[in-house]
C-alpha positions in Angstrom: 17.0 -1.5 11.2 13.3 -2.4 11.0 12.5 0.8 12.9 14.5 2.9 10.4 12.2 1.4 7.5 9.3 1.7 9.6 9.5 4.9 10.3 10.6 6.0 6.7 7.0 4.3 5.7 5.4 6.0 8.3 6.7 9.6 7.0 5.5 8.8 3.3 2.3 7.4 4.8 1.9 10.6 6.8 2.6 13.0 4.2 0.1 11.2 2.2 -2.7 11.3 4.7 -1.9 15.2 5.6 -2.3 15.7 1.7 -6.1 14.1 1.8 -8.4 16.8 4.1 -6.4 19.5 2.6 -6.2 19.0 -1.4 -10.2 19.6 -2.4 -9.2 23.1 -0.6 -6.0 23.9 -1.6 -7.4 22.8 -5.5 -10.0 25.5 -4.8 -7.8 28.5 -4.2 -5.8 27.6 -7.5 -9.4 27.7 -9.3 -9.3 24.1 -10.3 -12.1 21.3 -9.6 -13.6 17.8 -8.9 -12.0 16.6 -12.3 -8.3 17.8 -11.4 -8.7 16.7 -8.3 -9.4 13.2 -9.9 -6.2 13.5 -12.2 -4.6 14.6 -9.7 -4.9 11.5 -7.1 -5.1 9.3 -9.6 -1.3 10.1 -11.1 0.5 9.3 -8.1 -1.1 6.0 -8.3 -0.3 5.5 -12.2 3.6 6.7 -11.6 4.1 4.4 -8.9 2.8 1.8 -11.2 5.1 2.6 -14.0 8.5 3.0 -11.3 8.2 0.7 -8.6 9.7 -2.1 -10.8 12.3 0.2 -12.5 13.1 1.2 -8.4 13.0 -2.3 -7.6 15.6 -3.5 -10.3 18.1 -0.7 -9.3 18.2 -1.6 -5.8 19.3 -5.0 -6.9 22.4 -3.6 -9.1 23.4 -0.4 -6.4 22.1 -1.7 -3.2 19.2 -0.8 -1.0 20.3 2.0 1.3 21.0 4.7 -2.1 17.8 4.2 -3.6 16.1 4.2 -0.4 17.8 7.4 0.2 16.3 8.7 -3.2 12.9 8.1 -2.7 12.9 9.6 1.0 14.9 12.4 -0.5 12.7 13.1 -3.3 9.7 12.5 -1.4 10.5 15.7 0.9 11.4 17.8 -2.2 8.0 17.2 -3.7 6.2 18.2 -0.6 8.5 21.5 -0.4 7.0 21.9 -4.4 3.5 21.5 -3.0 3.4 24.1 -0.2 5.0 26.5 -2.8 2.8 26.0 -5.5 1.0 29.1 -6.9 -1.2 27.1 -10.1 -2.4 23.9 -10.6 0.0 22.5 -13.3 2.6 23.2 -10.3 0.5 20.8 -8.0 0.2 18.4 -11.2 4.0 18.3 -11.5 4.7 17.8 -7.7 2.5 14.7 -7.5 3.8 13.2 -10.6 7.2 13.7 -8.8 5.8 12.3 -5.9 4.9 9.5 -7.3 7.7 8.5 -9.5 10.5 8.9 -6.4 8.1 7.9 -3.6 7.7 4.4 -5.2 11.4 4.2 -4.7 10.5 3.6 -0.8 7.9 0.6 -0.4 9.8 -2.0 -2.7 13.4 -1.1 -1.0 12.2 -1.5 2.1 9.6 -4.5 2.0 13.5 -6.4 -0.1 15.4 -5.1 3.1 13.3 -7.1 5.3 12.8 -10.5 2.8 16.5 -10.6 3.0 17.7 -9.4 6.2 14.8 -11.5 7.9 15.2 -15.2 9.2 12.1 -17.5 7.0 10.4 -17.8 9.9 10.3 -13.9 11.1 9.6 -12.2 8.0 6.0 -12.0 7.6 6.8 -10.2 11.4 9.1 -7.7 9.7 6.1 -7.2 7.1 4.0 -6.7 9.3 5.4 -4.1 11.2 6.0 -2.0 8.2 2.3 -2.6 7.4 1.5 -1.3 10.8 3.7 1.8 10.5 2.3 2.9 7.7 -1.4 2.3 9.1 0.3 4.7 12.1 0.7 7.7 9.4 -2.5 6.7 7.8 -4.5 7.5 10.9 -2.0 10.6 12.1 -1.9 12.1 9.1 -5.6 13.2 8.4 -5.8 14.9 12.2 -2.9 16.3 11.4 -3.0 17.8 7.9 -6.7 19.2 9.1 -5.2 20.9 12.5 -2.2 22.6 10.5 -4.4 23.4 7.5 -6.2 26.2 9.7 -4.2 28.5 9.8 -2.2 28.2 6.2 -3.7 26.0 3.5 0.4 25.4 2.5 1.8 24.4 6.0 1.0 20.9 5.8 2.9 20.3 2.8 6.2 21.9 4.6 5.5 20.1 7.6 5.6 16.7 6.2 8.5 17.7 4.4 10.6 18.3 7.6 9.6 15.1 8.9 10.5 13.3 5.7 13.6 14.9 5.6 14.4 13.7 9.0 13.5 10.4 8.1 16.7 10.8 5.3 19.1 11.7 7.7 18.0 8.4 10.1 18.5 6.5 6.6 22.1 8.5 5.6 23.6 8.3 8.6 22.1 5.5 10.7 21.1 2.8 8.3 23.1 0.4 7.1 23.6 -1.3 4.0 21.4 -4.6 3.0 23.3 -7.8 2.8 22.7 -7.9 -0.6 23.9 -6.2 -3.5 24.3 -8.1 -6.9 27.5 -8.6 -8.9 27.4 -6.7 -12.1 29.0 -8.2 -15.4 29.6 -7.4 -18.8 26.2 -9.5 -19.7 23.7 -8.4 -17.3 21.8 -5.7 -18.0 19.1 -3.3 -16.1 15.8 -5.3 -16.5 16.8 -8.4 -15.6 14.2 -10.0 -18.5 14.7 -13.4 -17.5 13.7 -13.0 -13.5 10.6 -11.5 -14.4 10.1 -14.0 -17.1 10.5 -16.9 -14.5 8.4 -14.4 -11.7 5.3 -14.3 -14.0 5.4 -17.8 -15.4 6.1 -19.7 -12.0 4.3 -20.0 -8.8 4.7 -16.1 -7.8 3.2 -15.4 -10.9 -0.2 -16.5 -9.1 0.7 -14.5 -5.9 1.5 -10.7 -8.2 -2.5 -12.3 -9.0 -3.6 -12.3 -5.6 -2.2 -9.2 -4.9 -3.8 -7.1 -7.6 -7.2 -9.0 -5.9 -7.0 -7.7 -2.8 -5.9 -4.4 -3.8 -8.5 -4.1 -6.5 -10.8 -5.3 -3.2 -9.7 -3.0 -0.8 -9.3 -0.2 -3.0 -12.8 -0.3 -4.1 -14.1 -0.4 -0.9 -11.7 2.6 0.4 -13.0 4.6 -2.9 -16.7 4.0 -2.3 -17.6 3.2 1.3 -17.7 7.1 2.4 -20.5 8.1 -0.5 -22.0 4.4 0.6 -22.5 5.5 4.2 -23.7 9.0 3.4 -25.9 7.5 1.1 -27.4 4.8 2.8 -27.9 5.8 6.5 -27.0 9.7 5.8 -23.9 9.4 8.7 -22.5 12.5 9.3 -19.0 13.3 8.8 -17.8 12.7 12.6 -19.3 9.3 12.2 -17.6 8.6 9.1 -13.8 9.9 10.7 -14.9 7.5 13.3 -15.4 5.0 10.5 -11.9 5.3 9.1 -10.4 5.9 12.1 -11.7 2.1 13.4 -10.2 0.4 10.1 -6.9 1.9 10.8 -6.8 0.8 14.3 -8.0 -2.8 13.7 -5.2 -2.9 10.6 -2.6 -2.2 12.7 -3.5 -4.4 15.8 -3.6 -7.4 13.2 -0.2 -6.4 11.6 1.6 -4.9 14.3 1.0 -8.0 17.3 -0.9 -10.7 15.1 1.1 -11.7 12.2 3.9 -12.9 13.5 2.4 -15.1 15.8 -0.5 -16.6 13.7 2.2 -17.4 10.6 4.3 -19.3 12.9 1.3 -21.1 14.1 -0.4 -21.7 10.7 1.7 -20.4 7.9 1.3 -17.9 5.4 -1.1 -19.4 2.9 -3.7 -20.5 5.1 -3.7 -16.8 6.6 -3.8 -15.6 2.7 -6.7 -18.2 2.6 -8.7 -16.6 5.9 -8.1 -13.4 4.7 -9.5 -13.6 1.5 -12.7 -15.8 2.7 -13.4 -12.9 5.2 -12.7 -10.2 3.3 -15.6 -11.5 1.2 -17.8 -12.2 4.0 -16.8 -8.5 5.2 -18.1 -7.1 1.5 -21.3 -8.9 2.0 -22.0 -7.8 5.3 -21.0 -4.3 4.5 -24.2 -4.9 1.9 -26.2 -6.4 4.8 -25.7 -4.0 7.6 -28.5 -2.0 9.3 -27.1 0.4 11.3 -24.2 2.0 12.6 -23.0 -0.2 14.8 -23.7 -3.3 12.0 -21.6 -1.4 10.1 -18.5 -0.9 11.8 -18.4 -4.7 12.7 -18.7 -5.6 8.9 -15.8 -2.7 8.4 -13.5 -3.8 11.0 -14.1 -7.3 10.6 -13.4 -6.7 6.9 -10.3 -4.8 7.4 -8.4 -7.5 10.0 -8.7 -10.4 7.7 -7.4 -8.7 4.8 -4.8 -6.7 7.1 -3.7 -10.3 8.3 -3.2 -11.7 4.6 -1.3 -8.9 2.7 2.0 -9.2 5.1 1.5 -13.2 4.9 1.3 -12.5 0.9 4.7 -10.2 0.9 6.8 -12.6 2.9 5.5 -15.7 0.4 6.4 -13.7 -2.5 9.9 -13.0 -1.0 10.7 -16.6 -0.2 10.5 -16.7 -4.4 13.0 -14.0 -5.1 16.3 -15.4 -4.2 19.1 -12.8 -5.6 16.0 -10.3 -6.6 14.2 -9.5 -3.8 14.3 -5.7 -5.3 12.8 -7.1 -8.6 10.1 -8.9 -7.2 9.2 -6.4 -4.8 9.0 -3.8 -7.1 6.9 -6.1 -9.0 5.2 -6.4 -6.5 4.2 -2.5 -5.6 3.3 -2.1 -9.2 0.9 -4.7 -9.1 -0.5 -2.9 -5.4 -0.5 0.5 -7.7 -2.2 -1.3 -10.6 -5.7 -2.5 -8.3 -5.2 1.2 -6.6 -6.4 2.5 -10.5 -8.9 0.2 -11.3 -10.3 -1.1 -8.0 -12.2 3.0 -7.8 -12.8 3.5 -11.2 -14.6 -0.6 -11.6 -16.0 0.7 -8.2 -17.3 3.8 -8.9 -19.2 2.6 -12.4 -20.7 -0.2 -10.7 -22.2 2.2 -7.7 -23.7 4.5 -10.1 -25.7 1.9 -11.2 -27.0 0.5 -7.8 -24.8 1.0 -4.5 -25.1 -2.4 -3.5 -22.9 -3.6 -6.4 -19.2 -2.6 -5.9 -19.4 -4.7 -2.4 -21.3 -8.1 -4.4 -18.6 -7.4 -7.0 -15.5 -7.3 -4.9 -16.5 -10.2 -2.9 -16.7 -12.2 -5.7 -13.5 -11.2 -6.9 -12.0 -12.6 -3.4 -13.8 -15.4 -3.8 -11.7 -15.7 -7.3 -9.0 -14.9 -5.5 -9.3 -18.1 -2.6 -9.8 -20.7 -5.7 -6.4 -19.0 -7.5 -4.8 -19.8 -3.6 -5.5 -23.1 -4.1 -4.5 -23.7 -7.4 -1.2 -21.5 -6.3 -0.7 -24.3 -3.7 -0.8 -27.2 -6.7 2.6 -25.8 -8.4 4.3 -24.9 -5.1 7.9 -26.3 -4.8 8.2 -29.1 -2.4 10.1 -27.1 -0.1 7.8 -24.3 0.5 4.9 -27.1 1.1 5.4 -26.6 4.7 4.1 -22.8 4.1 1.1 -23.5 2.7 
C-alpha cells in the first residue's frame, strides 16, 4: 500500500519537476513572458489552496481510493493538455486544472497512511511519502531537460504516461482505506463543526506551524538561486549541484531517519529541532563565504526541516479521529497557502537588501519554536507522551 501512494507522489512530484527547466521555453514559443510565467506557477499553488480541503472532505464521505483515483487521473489529463497546447490561455487552463485535481492526491494519501498506520509507525509512513516525492523532485529536472531537446512538448506527454500508470497501480492494485464515513440525513459536505473544533483546539497551533515552515522553506526555495548568482556569481552547474544536495539530504532524513528518531524522541521534540535549525540554517545561509560554506548551511538547513514536516503530519493526524481527509486537506491548503506568500514576502524583502529574506524567515521559525511550546501547554493528556 505505502508503495502505491509513494509512487503516485512520486509521478505528481515528477511531472512537476519535468515542468520547471522546460516552461520559461515552452512560454517563449507561445510569445508570452516573465509575468505569465509568474501567473502561471503561481495558480497551481492558489488552486491547490482553494481544493485540497474540498478533496480532503470528499474522501471522508466516498472513501480514499475514488478520489485518489481523480486526482492521478486528472493529473495525466492536464499534462496530455500541456504538450498539446498551441497559446498560452491553453497552458493557463491546464495548470489551473492541474492544480484543482492534483490537490486531490497529497491529502488522500498522507489520510491513507494516519489511518492505516499503527501510532507508533506513522510519522514512518510520512516519511516515506516525503521521500518519494523528494525522488521525483530530483528526477524530474534531469529528466524534463534531456527530453526537452529534441521536442519542447515531450515532456509534458511523458509525465503523462507515467501518471497514468500510476492510475492503473491505484484502480486495480490498491485497496480501499479502512475508513469511509457513514452518511445521514444531517450531515452535510463541509463538515463545519470538525474544522471548527480543528482550528480552535490544539491542531489549530500545528495548521500554524505548518504555514511557518512552508512560508520558510518556500522563501528560501524562491530566492536562494538569484541569492547565489548574486552573491558569489555561481554558475549554473554549481547551482544544479546546489539543488540537487537539498534533495538528497531531504530524502535521507525522511526516507531512513524519521522513523527511527520519533520512536526515540517523539514527534514534537523533532518539530522543536527542526524548527531551531532551520533558523540556524537561514542564518548561516546569510553568513556563508564560499561554496562549500554554503552547501553546509543548505544541507544542514534542509535535514532539520525535512525531519520536522513528517513528525508535524503524523501529530496532526493523531487529532483527526473519523476526519483524517478533513484535516489533511486542511492541512495541504495551509502547505499551499506559505507556497504563495513565503516568494512573494521573499522576493520584496530581497529587493531591498539580499540578506533579508534569510534574517526574516529565521525569525519566523523562531516564532514558530515558541508557538511549539505553547502547542504543548493545551495538548491532551494522552498525547503528552508525544511531545
Amino acid at each position: 500500500m505505502n508503495k502505491i501512494l509513494g509512487f503516485t507522489l512520486l509521478v505528481v512530484m515528477l511531472g512537476y519537476g519535468m515542468v520547471l527547466p522546460v516552461m520559461p521555453f515552452y512560454i517563449e514559443s507561445l510569445g508570452a513572458g516573465g509575468r505569465e510565467l509568474g501567473w502561471l506557477m503561481a495558480t497551481y499553488s492558489l488552486m491547490q489552496l482553494i481544493c485540497a480541503p474540498l478533496w480532503g472532505m470528499l474522501s471522508d464521505r466516498i472513501g480514499r481510493k475514488p478520489v485518489l483515483t481523480v486526482g492521478v487521473l486528472g493529473y495525466a489529463i492536464t499534462l496530455l493538455i500541456f504538450g498539446l497546447s498551441t497559446q498560452f490561455w491553453m497552458l493557463f487552463v491546464a495548470r489551473s486544472l492541474s492544480g484543482i485535481l492534483s490537490s486531490a492526491t497529497m491529502p488522500t494519501a498522507m489520510a491513507y497512511i494516519g489511518e492505516n498506520s499503527p501510532e507508533g509507525e506513522r510519522s514512518k509512513g510520512m516519511g516515506q511519502l516525503g521521500a518519494a516525492m523528494g525522488v521525483g523532485v530530483i528526477i524530474g529536472p534531469l529528466l524534463g531537460g534531456i527530453l526537452s531537446e529534441n521536442s519542447l512538448s515531450l515532456p509534458f506527454f511523458a509525465g503523462s504516461a507515467i501518471a497514468f500508470l500510476a492510475f492503473l497501480l491505484v484502480i486495480f492494485i490498491l485497496p480501499e482505506s479502512q475508513h469511509r464515513k457513514q452518511s445521514s440525513g444531517k450531515n452535510t459536505f463541509i463538515p463545519r463543526d470538525a474544522i471548527k473544533g480543528l482550528f480552535l483546539g490544539p491542531a489549530g497551533l500545528l495548521l500554524l506551524l505548518v504555514f511557518i515552515m512552508s512560508f520558510g522553506l518556500t522563501s528560501f526555495q524562491g530566492i536562494t538561486g538569484l541569492y547565489v548568482v548574486d552573491k558569489f556569481a555561481f554558475e549554473p552547474k554549481q547551482v544544479g549541484v546546489i539543488w540537487m544536495v537539498m534533495a538528497v539530504m531531504a530524502i535521507v532524513a525522511q526516507g531512513l531517519m524519521v522513523g527511527p528518531l520519533t520512536k526515540r524522541f517523539g514527534e514534537m521534540t523533532l518539530i522543536r529541532a527542526g524548527l531551531a535549525g532551520g533558523a540556524m540554517g537561514f542564518v548561516g545561509m546569510s553568513l556563508a563565504v564560499n561554496y562549500l560554506t554554503t552547501l553546509f548551511a543548505l544541507g544542514f538547513f534542509t535535514l532539520m526541516l525535512s525531519l520536522s514536516g513528517p513528525a508535524l503530519n503524523s501529530l496532526m493526524s493523531s487529532y483527526a479521529e473519523g476526519n483524517q481527509g478533513t484535516v489533511m486537506g486542511m492541512n495541504s491548503a495551509v502547505n499551499s497557502m506559505g507556497r504563495v506568500v513565503g516568494p512573494l514576502w521573499a522576493g520584496y524583502l530581497y529587493d531591498i537588501n539580499l540578506e533579508y529574506p534569510y534574517f526574516s524567515s529565521a525569525g519566523t521559525l523562531v516564532v514558530g519554536l515558541f508557538v511549539s511550546f505553547l502547542q504543548f501547554r493545551f495538548m491532551p493528556r494522552d498525547q503528552s507522551r508525544l511531545a
